[in-house]
PDB file of N, CA, C and O in Angstrom:
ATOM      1  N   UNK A   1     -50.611 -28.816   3.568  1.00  0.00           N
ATOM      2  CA  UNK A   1     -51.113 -30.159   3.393  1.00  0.00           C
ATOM      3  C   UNK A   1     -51.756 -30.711   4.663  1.00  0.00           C
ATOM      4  O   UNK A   1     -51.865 -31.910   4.920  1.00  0.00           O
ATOM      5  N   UNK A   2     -52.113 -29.833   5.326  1.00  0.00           N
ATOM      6  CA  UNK A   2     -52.539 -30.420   7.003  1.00  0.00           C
ATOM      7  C   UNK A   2     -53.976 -30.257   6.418  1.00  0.00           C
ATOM      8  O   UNK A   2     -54.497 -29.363   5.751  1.00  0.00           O
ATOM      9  N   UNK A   3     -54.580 -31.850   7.075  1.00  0.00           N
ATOM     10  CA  UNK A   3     -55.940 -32.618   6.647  1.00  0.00           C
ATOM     11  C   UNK A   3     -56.715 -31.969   7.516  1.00  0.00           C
ATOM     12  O   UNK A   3     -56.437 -31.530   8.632  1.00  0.00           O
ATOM     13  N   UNK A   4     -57.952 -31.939   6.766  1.00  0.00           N
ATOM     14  CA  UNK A   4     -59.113 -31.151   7.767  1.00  0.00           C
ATOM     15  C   UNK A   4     -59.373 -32.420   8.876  1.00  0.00           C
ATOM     16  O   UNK A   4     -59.080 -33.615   8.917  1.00  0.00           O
ATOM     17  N   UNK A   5     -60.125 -31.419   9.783  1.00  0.00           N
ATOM     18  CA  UNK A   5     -59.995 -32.653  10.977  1.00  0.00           C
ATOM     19  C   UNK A   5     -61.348 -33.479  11.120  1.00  0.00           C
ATOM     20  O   UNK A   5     -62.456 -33.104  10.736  1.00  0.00           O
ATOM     21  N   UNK A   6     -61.071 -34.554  11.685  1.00  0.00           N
ATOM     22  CA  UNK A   6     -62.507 -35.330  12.043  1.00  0.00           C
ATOM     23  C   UNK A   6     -63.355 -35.008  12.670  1.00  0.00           C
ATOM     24  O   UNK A   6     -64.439 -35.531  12.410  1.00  0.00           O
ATOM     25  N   UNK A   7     -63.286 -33.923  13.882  1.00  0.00           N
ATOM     26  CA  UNK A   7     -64.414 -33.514  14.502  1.00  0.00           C
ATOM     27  C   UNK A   7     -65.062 -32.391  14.269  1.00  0.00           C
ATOM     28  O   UNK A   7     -64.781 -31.303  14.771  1.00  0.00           O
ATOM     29  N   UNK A   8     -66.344 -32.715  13.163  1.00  0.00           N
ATOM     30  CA  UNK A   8     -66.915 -31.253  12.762  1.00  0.00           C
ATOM     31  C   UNK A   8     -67.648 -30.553  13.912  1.00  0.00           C
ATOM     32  O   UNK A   8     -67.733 -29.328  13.827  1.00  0.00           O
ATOM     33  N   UNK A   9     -68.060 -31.017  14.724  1.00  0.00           N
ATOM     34  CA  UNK A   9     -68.684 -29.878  15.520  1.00  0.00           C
ATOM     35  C   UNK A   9     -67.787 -29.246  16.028  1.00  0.00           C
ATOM     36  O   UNK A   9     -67.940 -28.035  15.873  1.00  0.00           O
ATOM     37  N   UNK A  10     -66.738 -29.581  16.677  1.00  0.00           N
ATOM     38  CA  UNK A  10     -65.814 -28.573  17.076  1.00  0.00           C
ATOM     39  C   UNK A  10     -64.790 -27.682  16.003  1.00  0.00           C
ATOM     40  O   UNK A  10     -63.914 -26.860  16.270  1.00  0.00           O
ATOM     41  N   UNK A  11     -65.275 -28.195  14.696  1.00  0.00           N
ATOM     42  CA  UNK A  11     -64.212 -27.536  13.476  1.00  0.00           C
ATOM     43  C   UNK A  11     -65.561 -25.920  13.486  1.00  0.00           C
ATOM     44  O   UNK A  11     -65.323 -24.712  13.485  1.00  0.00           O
ATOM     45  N   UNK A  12     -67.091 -26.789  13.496  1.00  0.00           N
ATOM     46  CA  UNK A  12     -67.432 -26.061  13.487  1.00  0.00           C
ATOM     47  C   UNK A  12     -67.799 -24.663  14.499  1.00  0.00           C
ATOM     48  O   UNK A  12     -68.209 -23.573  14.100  1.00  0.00           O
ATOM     49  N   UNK A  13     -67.545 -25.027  15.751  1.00  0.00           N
ATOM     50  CA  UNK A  13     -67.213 -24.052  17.009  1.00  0.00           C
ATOM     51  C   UNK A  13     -66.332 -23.098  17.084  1.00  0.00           C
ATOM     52  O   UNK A  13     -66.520 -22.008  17.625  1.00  0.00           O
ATOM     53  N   UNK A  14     -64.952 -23.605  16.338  1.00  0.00           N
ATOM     54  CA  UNK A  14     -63.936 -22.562  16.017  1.00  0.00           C
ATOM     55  C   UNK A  14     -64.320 -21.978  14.724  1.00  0.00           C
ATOM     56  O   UNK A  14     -63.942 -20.817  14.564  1.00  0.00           O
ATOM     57  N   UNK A  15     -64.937 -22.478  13.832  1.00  0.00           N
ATOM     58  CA  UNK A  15     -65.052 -21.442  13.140  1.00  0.00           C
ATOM     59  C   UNK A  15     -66.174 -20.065  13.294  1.00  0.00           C
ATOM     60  O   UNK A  15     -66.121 -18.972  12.730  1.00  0.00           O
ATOM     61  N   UNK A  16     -67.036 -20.522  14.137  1.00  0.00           N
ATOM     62  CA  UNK A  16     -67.791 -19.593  14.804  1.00  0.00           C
ATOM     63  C   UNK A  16     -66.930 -18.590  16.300  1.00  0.00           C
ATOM     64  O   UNK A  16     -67.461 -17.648  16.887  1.00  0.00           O
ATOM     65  N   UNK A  17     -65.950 -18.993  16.509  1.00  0.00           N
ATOM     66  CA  UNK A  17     -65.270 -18.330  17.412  1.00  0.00           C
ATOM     67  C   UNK A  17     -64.425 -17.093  16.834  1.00  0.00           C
ATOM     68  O   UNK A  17     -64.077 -16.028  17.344  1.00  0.00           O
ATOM     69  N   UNK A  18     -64.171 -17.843  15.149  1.00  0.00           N
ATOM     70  CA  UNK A  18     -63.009 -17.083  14.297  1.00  0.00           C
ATOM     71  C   UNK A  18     -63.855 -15.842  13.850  1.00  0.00           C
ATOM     72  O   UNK A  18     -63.220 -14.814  13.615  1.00  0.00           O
ATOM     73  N   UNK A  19     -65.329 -15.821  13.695  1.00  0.00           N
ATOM     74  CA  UNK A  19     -65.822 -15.189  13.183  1.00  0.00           C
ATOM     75  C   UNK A  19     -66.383 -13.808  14.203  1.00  0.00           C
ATOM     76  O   UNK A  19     -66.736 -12.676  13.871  1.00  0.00           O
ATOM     77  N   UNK A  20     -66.282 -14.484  15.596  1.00  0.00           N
ATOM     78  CA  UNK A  20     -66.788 -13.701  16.638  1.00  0.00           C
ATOM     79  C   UNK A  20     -65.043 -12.451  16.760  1.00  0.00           C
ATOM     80  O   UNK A  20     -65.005 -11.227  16.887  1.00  0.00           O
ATOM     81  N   UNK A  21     -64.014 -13.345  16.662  1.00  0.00           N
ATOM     82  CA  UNK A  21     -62.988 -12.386  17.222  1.00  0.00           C
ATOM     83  C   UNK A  21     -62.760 -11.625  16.246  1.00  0.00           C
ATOM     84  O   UNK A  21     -62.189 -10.585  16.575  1.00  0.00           O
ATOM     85  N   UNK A  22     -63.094 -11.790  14.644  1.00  0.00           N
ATOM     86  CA  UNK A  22     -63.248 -10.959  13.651  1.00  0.00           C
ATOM     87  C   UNK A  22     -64.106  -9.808  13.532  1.00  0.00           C
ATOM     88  O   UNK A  22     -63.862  -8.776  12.907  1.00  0.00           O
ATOM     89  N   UNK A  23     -65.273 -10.131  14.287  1.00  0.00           N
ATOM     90  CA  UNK A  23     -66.068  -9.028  14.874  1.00  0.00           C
ATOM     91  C   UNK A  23     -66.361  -8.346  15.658  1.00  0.00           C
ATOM     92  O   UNK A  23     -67.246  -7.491  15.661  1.00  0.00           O
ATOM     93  N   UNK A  24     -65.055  -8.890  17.064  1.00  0.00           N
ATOM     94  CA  UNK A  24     -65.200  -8.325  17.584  1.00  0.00           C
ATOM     95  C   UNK A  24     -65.449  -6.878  18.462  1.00  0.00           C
ATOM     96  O   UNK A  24     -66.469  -7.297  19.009  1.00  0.00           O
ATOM     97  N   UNK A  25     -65.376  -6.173  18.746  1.00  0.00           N
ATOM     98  CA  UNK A  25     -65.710  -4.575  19.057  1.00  0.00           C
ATOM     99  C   UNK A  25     -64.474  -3.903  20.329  1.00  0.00           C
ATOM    100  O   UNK A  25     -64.275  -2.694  20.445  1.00  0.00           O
ATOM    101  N   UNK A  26     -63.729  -5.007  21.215  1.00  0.00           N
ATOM    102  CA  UNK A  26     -63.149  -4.551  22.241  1.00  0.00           C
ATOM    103  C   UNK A  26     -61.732  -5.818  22.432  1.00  0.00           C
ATOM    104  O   UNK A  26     -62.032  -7.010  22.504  1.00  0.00           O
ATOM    105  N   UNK A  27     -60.665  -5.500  22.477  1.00  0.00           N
ATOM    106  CA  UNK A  27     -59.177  -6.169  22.577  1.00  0.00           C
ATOM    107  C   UNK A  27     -60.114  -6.834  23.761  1.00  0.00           C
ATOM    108  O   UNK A  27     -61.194  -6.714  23.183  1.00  0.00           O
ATOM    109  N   UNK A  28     -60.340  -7.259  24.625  1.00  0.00           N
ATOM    110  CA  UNK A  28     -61.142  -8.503  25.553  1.00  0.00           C
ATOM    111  C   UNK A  28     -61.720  -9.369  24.689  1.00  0.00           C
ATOM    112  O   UNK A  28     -61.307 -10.488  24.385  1.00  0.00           O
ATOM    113  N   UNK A  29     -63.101  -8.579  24.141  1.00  0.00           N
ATOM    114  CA  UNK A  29     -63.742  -9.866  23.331  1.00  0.00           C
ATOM    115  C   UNK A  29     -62.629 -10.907  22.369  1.00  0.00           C
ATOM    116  O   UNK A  29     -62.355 -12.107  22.400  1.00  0.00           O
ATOM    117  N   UNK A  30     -62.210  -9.803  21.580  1.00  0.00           N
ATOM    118  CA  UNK A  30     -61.397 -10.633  20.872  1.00  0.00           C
ATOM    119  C   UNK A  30     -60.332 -11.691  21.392  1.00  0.00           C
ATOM    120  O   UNK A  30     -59.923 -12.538  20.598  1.00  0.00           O
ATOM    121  N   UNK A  31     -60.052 -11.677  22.188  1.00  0.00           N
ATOM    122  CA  UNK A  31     -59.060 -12.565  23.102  1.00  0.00           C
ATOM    123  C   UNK A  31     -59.599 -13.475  23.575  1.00  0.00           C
ATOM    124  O   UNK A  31     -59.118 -14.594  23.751  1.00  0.00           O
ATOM    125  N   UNK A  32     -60.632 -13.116  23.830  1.00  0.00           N
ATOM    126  CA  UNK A  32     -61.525 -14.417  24.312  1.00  0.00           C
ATOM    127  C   UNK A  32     -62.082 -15.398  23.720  1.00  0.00           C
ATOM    128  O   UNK A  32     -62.192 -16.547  24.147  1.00  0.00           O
ATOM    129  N   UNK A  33     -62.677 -14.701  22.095  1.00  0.00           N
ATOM    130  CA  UNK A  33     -62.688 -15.637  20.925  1.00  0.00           C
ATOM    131  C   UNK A  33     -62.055 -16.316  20.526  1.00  0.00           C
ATOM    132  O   UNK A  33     -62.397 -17.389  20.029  1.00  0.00           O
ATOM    133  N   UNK A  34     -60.628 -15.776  20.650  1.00  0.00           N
ATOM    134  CA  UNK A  34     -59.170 -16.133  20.335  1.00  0.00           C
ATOM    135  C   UNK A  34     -59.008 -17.571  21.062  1.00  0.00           C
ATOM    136  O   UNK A  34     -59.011 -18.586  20.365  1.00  0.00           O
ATOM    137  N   UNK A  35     -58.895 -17.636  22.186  1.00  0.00           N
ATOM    138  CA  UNK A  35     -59.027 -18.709  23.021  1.00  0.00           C
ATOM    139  C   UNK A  35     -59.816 -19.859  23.132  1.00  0.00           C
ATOM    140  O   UNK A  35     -59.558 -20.938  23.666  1.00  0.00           O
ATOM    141  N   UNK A  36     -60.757 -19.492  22.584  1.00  0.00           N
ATOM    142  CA  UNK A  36     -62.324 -20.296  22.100  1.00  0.00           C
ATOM    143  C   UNK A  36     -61.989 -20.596  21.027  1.00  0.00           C
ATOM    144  O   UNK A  36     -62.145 -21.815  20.959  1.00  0.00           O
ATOM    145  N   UNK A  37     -61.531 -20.149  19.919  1.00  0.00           N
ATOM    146  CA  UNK A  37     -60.524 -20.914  18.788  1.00  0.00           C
ATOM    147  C   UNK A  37     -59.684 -21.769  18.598  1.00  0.00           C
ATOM    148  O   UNK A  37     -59.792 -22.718  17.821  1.00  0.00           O
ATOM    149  N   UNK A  38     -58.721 -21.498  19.327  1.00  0.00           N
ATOM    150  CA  UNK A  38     -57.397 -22.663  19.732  1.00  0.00           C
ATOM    151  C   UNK A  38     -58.286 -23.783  20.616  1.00  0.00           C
ATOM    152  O   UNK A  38     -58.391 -24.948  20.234  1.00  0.00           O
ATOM    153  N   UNK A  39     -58.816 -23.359  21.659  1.00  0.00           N
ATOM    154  CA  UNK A  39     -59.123 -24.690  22.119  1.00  0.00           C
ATOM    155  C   UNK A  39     -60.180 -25.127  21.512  1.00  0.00           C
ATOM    156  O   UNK A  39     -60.476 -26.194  22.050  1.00  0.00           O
ATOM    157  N   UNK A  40     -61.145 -24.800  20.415  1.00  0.00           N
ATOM    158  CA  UNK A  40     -61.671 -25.393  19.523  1.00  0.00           C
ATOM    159  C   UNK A  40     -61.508 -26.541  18.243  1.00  0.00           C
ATOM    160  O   UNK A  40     -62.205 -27.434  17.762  1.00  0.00           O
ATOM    161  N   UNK A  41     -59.904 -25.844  17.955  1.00  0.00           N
ATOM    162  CA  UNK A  41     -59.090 -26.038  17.344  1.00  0.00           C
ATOM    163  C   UNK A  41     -58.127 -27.299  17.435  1.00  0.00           C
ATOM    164  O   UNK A  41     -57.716 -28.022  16.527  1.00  0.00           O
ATOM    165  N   UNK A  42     -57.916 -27.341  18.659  1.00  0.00           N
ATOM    166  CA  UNK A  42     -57.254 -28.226  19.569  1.00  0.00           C
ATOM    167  C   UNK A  42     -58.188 -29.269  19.614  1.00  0.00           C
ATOM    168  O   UNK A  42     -57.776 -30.311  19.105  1.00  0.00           O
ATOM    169  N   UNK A  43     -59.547 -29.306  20.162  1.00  0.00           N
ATOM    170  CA  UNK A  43     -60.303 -30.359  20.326  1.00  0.00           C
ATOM    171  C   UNK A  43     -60.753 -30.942  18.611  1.00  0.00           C
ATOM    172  O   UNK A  43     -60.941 -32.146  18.436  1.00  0.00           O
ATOM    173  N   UNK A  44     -60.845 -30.259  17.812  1.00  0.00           N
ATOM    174  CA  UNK A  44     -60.836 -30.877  16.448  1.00  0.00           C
ATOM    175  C   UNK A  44     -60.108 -31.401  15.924  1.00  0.00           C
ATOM    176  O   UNK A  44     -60.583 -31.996  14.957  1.00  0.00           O
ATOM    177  N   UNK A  45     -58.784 -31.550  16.092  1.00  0.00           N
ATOM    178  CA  UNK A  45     -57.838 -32.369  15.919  1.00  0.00           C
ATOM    179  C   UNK A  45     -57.124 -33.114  16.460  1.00  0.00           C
ATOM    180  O   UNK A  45     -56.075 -33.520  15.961  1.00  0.00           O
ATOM    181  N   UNK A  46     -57.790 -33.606  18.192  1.00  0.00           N
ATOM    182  CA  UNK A  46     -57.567 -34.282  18.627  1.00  0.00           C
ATOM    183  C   UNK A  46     -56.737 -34.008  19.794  1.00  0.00           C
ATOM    184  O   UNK A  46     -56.668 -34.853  20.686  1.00  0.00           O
ATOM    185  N   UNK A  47     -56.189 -33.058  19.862  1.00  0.00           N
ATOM    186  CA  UNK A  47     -55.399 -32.597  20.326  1.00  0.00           C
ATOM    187  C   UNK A  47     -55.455 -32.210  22.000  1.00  0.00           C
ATOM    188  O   UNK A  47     -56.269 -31.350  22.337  1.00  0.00           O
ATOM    189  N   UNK A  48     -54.501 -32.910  23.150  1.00  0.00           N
ATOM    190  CA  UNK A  48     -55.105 -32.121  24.293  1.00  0.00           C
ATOM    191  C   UNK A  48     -53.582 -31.779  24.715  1.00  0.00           C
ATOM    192  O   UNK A  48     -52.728 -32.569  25.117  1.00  0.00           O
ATOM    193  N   UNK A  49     -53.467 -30.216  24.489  1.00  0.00           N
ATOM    194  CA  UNK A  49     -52.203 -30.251  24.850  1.00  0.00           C
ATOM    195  C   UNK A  49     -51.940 -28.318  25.107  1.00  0.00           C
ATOM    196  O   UNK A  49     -51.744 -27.398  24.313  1.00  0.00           O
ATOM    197  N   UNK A  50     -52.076 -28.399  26.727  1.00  0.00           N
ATOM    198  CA  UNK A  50     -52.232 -26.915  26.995  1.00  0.00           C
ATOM    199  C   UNK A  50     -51.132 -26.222  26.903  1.00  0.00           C
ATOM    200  O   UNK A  50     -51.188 -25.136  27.481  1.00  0.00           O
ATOM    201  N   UNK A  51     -49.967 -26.513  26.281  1.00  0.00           N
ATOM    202  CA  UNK A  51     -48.622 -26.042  26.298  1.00  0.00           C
ATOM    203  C   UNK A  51     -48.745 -25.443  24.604  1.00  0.00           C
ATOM    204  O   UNK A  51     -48.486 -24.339  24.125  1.00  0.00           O
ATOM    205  N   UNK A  52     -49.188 -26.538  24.074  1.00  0.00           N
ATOM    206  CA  UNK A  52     -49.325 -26.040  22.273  1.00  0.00           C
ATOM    207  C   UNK A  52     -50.329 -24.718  22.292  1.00  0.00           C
ATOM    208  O   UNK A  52     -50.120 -23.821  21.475  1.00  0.00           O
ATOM    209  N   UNK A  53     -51.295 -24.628  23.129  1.00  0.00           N
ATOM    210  CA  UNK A  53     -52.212 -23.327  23.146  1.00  0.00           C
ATOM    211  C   UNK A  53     -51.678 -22.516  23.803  1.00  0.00           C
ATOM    212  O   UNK A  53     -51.849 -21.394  23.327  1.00  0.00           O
ATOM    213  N   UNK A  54     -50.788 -22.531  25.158  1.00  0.00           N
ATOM    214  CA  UNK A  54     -50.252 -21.169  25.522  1.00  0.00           C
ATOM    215  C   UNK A  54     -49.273 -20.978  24.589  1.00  0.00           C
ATOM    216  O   UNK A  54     -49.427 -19.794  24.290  1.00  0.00           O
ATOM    217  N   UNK A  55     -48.218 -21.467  23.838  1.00  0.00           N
ATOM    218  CA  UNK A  55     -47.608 -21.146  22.647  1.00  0.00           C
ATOM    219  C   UNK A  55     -48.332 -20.695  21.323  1.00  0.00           C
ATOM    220  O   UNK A  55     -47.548 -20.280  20.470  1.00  0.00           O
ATOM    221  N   UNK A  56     -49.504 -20.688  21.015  1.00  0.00           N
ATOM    222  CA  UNK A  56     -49.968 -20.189  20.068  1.00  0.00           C
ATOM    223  C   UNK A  56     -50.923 -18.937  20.787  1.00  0.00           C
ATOM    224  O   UNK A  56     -51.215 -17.833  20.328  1.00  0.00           O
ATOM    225  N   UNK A  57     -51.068 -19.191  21.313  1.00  0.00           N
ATOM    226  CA  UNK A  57     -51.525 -17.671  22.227  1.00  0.00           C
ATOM    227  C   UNK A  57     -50.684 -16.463  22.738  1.00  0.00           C
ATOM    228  O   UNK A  57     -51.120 -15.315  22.827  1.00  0.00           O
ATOM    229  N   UNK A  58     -49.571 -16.817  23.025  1.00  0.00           N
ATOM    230  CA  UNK A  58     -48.136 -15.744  23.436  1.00  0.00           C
ATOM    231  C   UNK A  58     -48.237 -15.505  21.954  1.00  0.00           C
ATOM    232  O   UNK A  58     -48.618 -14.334  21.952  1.00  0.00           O
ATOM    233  N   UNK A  59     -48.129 -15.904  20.544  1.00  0.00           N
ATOM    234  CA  UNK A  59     -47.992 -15.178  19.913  1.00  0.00           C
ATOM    235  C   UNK A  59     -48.862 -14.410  18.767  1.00  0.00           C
ATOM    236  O   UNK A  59     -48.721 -13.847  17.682  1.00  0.00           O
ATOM    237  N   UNK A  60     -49.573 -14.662  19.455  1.00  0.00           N
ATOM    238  CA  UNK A  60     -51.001 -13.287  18.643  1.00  0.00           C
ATOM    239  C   UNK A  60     -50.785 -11.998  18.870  1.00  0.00           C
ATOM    240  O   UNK A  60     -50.267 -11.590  19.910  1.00  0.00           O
ATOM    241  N   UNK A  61     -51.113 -11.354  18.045  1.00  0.00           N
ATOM    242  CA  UNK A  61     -50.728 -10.247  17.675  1.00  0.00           C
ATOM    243  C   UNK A  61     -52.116  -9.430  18.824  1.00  0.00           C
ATOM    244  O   UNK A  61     -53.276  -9.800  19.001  1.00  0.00           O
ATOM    245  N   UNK A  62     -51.394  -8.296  19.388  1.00  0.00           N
ATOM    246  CA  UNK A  62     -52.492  -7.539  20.585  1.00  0.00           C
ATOM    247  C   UNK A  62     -52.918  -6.392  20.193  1.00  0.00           C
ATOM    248  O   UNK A  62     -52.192  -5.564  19.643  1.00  0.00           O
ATOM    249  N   UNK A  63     -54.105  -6.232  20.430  1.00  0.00           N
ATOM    250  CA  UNK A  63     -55.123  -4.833  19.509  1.00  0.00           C
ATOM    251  C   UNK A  63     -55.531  -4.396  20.768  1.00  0.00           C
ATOM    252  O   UNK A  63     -55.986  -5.045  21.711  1.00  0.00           O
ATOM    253  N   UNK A  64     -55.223  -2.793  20.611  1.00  0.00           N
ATOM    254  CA  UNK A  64     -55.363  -2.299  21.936  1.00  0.00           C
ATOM    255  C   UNK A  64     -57.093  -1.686  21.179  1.00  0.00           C
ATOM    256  O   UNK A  64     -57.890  -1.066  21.884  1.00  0.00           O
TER     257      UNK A  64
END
């Protein structure tokens, strides 16, 4: 039930980030997209809170 967020350009940034780490080619890129997501993610919902992103980042799953 979590509301889409008010800021489309940045809804729309992460979703272009989601799509980059989906394609990505090398465990770097993808991590980096990864990161470009959450804090995309983060800024679309208002959110400034670098503790909630290193907690959702410790737990992503790692592709060697």
């Amino acid at each position: 039930d979590l509301p889409l967020p008010s800021d489309r350009d940045a809804w729309d940034e992460g979703a272009a980030a989601a799509r980059l780490a989906q394609s990505a080619t090398s465990a770097d890129g993808r991590s980096a997209a990864l990161a470009e997501l959450g804090t995309a993610m983060n800024r679309a919902y208002g959110v400034d809170d670098g503790d909630l992103l290193a907690w959702w980042q410790e737990r992503l799953p790692v592709r060697r």
